[in-house]
C-alpha positions as CSV (number, residue, x, y, z in Angstrom):
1,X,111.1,-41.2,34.8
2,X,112.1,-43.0,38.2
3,X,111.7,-46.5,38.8
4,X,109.5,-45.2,41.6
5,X,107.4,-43.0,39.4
6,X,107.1,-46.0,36.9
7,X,106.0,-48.3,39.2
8,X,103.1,-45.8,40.8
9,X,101.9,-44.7,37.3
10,X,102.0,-48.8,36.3
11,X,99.4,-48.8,39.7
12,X,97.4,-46.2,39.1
13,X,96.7,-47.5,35.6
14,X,96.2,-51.0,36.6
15,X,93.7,-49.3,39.4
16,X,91.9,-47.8,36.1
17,X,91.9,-51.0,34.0
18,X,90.2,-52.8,37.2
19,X,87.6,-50.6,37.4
20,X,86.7,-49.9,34.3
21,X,87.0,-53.9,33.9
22,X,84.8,-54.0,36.7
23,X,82.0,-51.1,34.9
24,X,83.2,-48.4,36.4
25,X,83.7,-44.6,35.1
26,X,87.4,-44.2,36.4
27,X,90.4,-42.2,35.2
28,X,93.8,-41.0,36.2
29,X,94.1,-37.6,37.6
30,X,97.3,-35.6,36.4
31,X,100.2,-34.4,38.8
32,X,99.1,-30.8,40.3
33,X,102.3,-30.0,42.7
34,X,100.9,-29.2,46.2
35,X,97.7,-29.0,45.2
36,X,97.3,-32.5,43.6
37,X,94.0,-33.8,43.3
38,X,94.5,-37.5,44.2
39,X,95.5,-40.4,41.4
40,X,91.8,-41.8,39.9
41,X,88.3,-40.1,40.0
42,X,85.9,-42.7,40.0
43,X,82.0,-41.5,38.8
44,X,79.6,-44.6,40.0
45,X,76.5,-41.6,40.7
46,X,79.1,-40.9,43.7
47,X,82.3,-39.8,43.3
48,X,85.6,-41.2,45.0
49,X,88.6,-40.3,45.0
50,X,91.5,-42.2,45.1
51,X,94.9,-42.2,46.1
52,X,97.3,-44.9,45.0
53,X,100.0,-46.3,46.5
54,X,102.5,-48.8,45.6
55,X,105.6,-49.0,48.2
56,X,107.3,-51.3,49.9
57,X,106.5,-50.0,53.7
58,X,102.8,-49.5,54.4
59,X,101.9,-45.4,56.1
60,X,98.2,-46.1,56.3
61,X,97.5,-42.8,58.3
62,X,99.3,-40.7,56.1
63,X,97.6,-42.2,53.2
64,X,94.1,-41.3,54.2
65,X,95.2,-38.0,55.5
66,X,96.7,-37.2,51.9
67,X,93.6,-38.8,49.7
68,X,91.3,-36.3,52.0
69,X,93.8,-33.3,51.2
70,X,93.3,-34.5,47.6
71,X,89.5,-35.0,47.6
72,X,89.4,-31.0,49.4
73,X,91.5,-29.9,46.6
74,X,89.9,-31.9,43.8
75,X,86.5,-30.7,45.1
76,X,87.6,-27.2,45.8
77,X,88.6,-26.7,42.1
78,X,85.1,-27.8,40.9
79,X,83.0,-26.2,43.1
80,X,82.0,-29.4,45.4
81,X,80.9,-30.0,48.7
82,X,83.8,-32.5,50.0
83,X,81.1,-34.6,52.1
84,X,79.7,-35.3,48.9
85,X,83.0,-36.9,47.4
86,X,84.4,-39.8,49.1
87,X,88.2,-40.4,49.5
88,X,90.3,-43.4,50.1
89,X,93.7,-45.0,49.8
90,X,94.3,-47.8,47.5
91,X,97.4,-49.7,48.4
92,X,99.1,-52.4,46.6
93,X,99.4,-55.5,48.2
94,X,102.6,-57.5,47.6
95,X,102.9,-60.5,45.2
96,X,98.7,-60.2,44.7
97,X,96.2,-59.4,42.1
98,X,95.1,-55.7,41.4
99,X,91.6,-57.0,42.7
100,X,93.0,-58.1,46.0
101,X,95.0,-54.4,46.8
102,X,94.0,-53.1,50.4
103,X,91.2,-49.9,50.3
104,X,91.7,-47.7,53.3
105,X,89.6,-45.5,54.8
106,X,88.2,-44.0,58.6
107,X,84.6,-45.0,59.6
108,X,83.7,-41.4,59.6
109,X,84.5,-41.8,55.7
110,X,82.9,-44.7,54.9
111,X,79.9,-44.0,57.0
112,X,79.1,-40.4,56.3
């Protein structure tokens, strides 16, 4: 496994812990190829759908875009409306907490 790979999957899993830690229903997603599903499902009576990520320069747009191809995939596989599943980016922030990691989003997401 990459150093890369290691340090997103250390993320993700820390993203899990804090959650759950927190009373959440949340668990890693596996690796689909092209049709990935995003990185942690959380179930809170809503469903969200994260997308994790851990580098060193920040791509905020193409974060959303990709947890909102993720959520349509994720959703499209179970037979869910995707305006019923929310989608965001989680990204690590640099020398902070898991608790304190950036959660990105549009307004039409976070409002709809």
């Amino acid at each position: 496994m990459s150093k890369s790979r290691r340090i997103g999957t250390g993320f993700e899993s820390a993203i899990v812990g804090w959650l759950r830690g927190e009373g959440f229903d949340a668990e890693r997603l596996t690796l689909s190829g092209n049709l990935d599903e995003g990185d942690v499902v959380v179930r809170d009576g809503a469903v969200t759908i994260i997308e994790a990520k851990a580098e060193r320069s920040i791509d905020l747009s193409s974060y959303v875009n990709e947890a909102k191809v993720e959520r349509d995939n994720y959703c499209r596989k179970r037979s869910l409306d995707p305006s019923a599943v929310d989608a965001v980016a989680v990204v690590k922030r640099r020398g902070k907490s898991i608790g304190e990691a950036y959660v990105v989003t549009t307004l039409d997401e976070y409002f709809a």
